[in-house]
DSSP file (Angstrom, degrees, kcal/mol; ACC not computed):
  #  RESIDUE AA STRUCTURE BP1 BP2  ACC     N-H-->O    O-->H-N    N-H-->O    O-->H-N    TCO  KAPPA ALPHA  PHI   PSI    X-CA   Y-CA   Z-CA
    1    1 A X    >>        0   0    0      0, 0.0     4,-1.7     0, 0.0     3,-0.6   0.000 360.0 360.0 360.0 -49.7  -27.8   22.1    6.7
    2    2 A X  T 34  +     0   0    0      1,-0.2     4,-0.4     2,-0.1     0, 0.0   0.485 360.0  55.3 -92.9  26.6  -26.6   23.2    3.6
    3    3 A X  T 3> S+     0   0    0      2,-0.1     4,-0.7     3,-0.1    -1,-0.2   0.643 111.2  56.3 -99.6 -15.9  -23.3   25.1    5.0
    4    4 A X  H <> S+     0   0    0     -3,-0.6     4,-2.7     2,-0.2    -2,-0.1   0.926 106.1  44.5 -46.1 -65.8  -22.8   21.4    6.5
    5    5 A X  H  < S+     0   0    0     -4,-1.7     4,-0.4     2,-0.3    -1,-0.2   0.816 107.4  55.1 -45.2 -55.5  -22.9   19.7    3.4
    6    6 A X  H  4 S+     0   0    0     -4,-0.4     4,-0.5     1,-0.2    -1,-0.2   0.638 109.0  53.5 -97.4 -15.8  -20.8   22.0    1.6
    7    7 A X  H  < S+     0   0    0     -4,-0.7     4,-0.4     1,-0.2    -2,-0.3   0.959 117.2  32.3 -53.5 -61.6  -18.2   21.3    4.4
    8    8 A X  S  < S+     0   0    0     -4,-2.7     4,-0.4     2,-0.2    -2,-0.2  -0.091 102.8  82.0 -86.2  25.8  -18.1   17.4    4.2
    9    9 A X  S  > S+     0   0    0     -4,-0.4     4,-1.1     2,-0.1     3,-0.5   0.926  98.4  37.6 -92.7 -72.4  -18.8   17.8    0.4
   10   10 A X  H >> S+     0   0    0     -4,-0.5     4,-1.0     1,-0.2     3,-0.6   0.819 116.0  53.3 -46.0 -47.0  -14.8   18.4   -0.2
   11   11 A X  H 3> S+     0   0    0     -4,-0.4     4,-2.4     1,-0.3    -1,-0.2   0.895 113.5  45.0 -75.2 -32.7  -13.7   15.7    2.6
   12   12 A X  H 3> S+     0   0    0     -3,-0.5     4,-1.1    -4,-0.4    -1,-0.3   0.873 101.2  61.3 -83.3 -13.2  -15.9   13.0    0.9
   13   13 A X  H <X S+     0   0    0     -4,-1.1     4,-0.8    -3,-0.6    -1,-0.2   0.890 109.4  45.3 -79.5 -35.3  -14.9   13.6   -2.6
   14   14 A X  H  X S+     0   0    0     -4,-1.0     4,-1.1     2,-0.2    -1,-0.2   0.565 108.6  55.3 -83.9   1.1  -11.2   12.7   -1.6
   15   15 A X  H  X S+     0   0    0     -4,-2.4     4,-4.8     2,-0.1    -2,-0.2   0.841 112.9  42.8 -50.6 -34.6  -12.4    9.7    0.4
   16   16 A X  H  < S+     0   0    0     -4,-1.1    -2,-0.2     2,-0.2    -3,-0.1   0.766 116.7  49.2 -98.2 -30.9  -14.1    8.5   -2.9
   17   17 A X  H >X>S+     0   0    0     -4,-0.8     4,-5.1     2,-0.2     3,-3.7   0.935 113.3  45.6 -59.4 -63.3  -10.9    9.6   -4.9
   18   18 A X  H 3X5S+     0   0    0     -4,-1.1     4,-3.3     1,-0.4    -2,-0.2   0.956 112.5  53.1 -53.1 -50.8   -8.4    7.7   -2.7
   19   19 A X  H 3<5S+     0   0    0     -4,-4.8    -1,-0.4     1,-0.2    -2,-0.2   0.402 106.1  45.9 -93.7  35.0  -10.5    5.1   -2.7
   20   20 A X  H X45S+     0   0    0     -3,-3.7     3,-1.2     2,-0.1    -2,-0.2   0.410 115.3  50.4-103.9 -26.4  -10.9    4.5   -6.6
   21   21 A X  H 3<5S+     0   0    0     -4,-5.1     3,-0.3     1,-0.3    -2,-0.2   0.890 102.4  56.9 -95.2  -5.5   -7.0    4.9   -7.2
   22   22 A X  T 3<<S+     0   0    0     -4,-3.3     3,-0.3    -5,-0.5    -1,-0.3   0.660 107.9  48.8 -73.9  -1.4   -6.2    2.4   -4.5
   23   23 A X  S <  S+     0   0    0     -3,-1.2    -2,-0.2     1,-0.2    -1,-0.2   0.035 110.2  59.1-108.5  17.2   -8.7   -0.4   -6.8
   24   24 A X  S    S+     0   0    0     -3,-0.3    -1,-0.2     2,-0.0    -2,-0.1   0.422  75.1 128.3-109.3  27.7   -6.4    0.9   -9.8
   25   25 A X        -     0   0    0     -3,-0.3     2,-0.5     1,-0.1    -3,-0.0   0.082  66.0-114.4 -60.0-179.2   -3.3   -0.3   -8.2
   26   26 A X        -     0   0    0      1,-0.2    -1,-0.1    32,-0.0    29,-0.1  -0.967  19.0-158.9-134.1 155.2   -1.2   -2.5  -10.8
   27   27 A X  S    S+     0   0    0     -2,-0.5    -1,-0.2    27,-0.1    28,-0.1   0.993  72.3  59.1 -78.5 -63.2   -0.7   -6.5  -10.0
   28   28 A X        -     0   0    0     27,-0.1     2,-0.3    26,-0.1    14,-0.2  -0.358  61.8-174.0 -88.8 156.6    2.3   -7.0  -12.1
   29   29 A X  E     -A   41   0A   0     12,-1.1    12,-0.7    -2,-0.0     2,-0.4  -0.944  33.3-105.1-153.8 128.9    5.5   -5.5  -12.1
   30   30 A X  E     -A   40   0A   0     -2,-0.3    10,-0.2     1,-0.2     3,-0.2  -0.331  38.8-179.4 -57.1  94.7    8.9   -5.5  -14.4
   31   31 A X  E     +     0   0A   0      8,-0.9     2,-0.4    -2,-0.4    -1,-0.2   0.682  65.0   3.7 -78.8 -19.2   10.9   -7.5  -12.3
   32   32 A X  E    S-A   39   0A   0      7,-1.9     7,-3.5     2,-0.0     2,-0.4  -0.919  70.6-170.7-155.7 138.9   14.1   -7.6  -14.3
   33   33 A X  E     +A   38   0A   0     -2,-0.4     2,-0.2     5,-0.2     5,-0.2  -0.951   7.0 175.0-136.2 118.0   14.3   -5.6  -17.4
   34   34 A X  E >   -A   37   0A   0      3,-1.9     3,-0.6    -2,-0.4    -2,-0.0  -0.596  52.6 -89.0 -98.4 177.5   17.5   -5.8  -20.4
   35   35 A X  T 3  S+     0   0    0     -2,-0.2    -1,-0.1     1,-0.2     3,-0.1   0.817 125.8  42.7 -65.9 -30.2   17.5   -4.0  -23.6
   36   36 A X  T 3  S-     0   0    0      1,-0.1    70,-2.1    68,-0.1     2,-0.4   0.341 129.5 -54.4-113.2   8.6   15.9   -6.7  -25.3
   37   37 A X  E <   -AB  34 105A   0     -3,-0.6    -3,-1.9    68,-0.3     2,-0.4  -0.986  52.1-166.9 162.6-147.8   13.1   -7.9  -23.0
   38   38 A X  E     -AB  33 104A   0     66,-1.5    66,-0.9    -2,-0.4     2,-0.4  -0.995  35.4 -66.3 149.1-142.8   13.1   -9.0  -19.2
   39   39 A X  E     -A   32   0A   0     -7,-3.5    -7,-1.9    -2,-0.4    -8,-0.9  -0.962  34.4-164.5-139.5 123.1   10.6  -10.8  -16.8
   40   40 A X  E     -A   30   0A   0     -2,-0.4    62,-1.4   -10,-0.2     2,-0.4  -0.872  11.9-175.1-119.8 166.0    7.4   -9.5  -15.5
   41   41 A X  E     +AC  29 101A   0    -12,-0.7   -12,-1.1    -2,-0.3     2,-0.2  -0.901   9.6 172.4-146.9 176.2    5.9  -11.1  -12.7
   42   42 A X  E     - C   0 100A   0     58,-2.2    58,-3.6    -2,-0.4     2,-0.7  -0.979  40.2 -81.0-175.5 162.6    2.4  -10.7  -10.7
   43   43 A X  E     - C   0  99A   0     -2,-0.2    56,-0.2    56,-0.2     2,-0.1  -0.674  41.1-178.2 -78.3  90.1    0.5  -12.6   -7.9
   44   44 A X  E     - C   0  98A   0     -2,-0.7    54,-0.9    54,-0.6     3,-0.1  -0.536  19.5-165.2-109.8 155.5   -1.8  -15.9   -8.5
   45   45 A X  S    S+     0   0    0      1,-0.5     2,-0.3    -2,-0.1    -1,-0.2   0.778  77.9  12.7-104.3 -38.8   -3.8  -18.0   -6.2
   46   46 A X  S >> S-     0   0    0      1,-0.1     3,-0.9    52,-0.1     4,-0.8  -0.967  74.4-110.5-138.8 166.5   -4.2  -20.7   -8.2
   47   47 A X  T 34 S+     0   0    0      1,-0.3    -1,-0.1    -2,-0.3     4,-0.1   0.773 120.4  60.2 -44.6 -34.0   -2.9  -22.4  -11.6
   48   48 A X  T 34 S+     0   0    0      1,-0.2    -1,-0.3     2,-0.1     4,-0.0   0.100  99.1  58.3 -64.4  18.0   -6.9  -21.3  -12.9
   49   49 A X  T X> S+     0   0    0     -3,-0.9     4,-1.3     3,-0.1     3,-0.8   0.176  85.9  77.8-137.4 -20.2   -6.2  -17.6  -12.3
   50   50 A X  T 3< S+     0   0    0     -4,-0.8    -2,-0.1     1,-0.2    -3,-0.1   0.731  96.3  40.6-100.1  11.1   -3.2  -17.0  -14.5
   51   51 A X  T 34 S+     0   0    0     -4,-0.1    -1,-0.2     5,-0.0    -3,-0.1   0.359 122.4  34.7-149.2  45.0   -4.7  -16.8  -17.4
   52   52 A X  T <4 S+     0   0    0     -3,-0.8    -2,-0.2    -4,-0.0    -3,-0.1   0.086  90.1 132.3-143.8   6.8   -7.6  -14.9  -16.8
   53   53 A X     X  -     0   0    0     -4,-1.3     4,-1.7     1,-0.1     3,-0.3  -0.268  62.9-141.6  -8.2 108.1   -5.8  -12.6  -13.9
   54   54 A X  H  > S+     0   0    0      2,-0.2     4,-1.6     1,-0.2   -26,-0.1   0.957 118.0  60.0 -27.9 -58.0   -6.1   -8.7  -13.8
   55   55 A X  H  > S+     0   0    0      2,-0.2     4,-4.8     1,-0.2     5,-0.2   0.864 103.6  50.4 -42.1 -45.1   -2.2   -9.8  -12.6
   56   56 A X  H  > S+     0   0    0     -3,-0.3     4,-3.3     1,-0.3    -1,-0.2   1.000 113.8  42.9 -66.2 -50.8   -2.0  -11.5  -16.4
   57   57 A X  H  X S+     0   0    0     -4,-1.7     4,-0.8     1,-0.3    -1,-0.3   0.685 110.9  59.3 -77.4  -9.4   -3.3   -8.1  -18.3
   58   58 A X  H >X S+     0   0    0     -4,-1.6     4,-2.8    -5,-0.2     3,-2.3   0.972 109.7  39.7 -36.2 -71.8   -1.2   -6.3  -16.1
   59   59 A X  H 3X S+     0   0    0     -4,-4.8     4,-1.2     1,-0.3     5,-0.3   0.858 113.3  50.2 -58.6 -28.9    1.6   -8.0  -17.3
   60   60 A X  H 3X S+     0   0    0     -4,-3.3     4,-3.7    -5,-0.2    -1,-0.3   0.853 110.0  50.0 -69.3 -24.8    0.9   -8.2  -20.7
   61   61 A X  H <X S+     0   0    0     -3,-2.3     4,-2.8    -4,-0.8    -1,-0.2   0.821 110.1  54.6 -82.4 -34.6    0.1   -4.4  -20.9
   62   62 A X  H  < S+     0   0    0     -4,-2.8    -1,-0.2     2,-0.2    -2,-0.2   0.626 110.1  47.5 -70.3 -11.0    3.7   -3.9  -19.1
   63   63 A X  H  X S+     0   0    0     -4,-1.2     4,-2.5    -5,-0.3    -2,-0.2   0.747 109.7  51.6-111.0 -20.9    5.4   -5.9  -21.8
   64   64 A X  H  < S+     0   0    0     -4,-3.7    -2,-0.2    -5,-0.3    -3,-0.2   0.979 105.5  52.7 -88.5 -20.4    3.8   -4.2  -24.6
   65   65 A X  T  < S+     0   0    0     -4,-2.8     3,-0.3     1,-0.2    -1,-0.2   0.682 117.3  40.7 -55.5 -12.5    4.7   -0.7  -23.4
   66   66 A X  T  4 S+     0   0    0      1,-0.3     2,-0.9    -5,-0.2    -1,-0.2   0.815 126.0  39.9 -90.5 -44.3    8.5   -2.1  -23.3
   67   67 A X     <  +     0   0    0     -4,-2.5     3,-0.3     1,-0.2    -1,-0.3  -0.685  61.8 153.4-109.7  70.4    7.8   -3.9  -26.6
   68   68 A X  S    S+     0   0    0     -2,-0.9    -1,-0.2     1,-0.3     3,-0.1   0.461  82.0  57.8 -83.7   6.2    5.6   -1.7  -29.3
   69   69 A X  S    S-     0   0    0      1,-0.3    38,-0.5    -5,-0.1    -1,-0.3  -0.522 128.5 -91.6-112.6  55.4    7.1   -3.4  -32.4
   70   70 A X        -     0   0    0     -3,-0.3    37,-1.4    36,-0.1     2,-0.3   0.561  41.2-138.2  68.2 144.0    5.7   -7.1  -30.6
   71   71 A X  B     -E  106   0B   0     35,-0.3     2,-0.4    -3,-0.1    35,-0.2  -0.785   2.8-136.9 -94.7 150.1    7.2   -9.6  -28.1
   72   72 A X        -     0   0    0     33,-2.2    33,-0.4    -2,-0.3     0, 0.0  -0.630  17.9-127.7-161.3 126.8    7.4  -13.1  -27.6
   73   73 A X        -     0   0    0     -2,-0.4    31,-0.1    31,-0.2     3,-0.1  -0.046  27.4-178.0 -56.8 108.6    7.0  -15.3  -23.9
   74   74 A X        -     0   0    0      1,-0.5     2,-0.3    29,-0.5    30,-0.2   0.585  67.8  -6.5 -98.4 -14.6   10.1  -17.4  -23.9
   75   75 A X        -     0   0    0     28,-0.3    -1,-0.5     2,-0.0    28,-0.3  -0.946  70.0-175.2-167.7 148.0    9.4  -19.2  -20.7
   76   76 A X        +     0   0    0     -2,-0.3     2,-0.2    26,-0.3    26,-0.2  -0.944  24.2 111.3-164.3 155.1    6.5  -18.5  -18.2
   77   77 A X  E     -D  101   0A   0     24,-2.4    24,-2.7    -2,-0.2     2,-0.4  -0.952  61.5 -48.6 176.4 130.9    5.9  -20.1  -14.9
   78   78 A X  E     -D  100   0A   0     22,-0.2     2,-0.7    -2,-0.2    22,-0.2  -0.621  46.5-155.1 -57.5 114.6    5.5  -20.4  -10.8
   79   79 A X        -     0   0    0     20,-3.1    20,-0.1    -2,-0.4    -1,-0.1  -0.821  22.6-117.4 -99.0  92.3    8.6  -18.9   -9.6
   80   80 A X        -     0   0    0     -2,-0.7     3,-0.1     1,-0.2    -1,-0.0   0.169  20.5-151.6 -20.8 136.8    9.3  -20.6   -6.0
   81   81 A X  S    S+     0   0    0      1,-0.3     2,-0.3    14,-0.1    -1,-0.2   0.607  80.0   8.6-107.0 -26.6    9.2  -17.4   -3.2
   82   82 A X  S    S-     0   0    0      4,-0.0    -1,-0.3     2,-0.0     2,-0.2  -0.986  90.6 -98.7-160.5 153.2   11.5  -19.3   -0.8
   83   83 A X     >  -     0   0    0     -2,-0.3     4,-2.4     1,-0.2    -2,-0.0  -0.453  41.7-112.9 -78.6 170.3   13.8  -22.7   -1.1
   84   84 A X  H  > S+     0   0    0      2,-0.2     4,-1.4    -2,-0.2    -1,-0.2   0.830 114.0  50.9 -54.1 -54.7   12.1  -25.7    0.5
   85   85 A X  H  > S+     0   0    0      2,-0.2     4,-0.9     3,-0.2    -1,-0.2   0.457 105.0  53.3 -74.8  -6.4   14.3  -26.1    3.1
   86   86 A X  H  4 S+     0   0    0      2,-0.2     3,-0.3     3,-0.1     4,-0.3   0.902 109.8  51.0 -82.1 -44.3   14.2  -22.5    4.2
   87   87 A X  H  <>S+     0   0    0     -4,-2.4     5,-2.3     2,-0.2     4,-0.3   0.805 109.0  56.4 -58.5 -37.0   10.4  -23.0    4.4
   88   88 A X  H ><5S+     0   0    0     -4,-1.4     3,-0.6     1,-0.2    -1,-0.2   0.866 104.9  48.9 -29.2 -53.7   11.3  -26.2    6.5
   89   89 A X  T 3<5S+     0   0    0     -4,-0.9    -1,-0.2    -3,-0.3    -2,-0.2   0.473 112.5  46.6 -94.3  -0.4   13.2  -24.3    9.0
   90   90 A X  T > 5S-     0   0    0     -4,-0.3     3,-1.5    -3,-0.3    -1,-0.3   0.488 108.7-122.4-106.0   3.4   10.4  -21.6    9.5
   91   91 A X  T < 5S-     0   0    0     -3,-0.6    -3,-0.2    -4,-0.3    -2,-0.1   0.986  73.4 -43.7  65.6  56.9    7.8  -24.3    9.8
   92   92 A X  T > <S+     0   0    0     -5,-2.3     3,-0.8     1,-0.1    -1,-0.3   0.428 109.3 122.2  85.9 -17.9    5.7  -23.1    7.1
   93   93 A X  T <   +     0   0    0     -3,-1.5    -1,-0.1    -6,-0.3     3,-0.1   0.490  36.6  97.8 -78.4   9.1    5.9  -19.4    8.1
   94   94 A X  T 3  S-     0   0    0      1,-0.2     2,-0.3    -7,-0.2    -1,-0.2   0.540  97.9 -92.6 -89.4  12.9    7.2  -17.9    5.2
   95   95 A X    <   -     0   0    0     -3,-0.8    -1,-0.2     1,-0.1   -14,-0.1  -0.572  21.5-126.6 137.8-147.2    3.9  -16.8    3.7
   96   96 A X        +     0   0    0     -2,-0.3     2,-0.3    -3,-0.1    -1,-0.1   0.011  63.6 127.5-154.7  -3.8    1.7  -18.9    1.0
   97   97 A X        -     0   0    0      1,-0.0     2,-0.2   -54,-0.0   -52,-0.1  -0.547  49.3-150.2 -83.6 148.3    1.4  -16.0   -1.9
   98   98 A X  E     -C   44   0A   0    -54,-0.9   -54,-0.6    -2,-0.3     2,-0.4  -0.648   5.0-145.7-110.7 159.9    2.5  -17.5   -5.0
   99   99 A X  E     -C   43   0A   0    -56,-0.2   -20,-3.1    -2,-0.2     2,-0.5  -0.975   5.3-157.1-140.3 119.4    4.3  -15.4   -8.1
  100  100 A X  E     -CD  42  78A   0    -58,-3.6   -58,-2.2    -2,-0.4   -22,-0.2  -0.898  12.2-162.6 -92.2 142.3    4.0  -16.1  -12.0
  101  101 A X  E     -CD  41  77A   0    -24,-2.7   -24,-2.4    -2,-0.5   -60,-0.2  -0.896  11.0-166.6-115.6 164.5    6.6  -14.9  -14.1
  102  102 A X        -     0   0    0    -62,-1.4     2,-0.9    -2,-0.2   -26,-0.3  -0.791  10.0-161.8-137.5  91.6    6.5  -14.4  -17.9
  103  103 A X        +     0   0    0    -28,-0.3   -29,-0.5    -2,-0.2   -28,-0.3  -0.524  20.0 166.5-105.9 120.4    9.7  -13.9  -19.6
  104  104 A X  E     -B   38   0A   0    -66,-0.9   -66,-1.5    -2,-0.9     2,-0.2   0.056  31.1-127.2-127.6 171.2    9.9  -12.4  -23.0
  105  105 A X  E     -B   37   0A   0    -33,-0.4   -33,-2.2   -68,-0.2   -68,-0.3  -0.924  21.9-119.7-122.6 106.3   11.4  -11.1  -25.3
  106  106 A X  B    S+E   71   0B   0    -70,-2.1   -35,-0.3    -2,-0.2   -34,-0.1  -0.035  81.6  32.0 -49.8 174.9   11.0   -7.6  -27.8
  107  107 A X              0   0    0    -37,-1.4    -2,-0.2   -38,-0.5   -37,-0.0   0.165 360.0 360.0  74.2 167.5   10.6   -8.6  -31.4
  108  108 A X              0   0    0    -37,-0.1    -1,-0.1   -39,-0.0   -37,-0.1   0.306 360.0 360.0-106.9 360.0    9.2  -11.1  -33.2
């Protein structure tokens, strides 16, 4: 029993790894970055979720690592995944996940 144990003991301790750093994965991601700021974006289900989102503190954490002397959200928003009449001509198939973006600026 206990040469068993000390067999699966290694295999389960990287199940149990693998699966804590696939729940740290990160929701938001610097979708366009200049020298002076850029656009992060992240995944919402509804207009209530985006500003209490893991996806929001994503982003915000990604814009103060670009920006340690402060930022400031010049425009933020549902950014349309596909035109309307491209979603016409797939009858709806082009998926349903929706994207906020927040785009800032470094400095104050």
């Amino acid at each position: 029993m206990r040469q068993w144990f000390r067999a699966i003991c290694p295999v389960l301790l990287l199940c149990v790894a693998g699966a804590v750093a696939a729940g740290c994965g990160h929701e938001a991601s610097l979708t366009r970055e200049t020298e002076t700021g850029g656009v992060v974006t992240f995944p919402i289900e509804s207009e209530g979720d985006v500003l209490s989102s893991a996806g929001r503190r994503d982003a915000l954490r990604l814009i103060a690592n670009k920006c340690p002397n402060g930022s400031r959200i010049v425009k933020e928003g549902e950014i349309p995944k596909v035109s309307k009449s491209a979603d016409r001509n797939w009858r709806g198939q082009m998926g349903t996940e929706r994207i906020w973006g927040i785009q800032f600026t470094c400095g104050q």
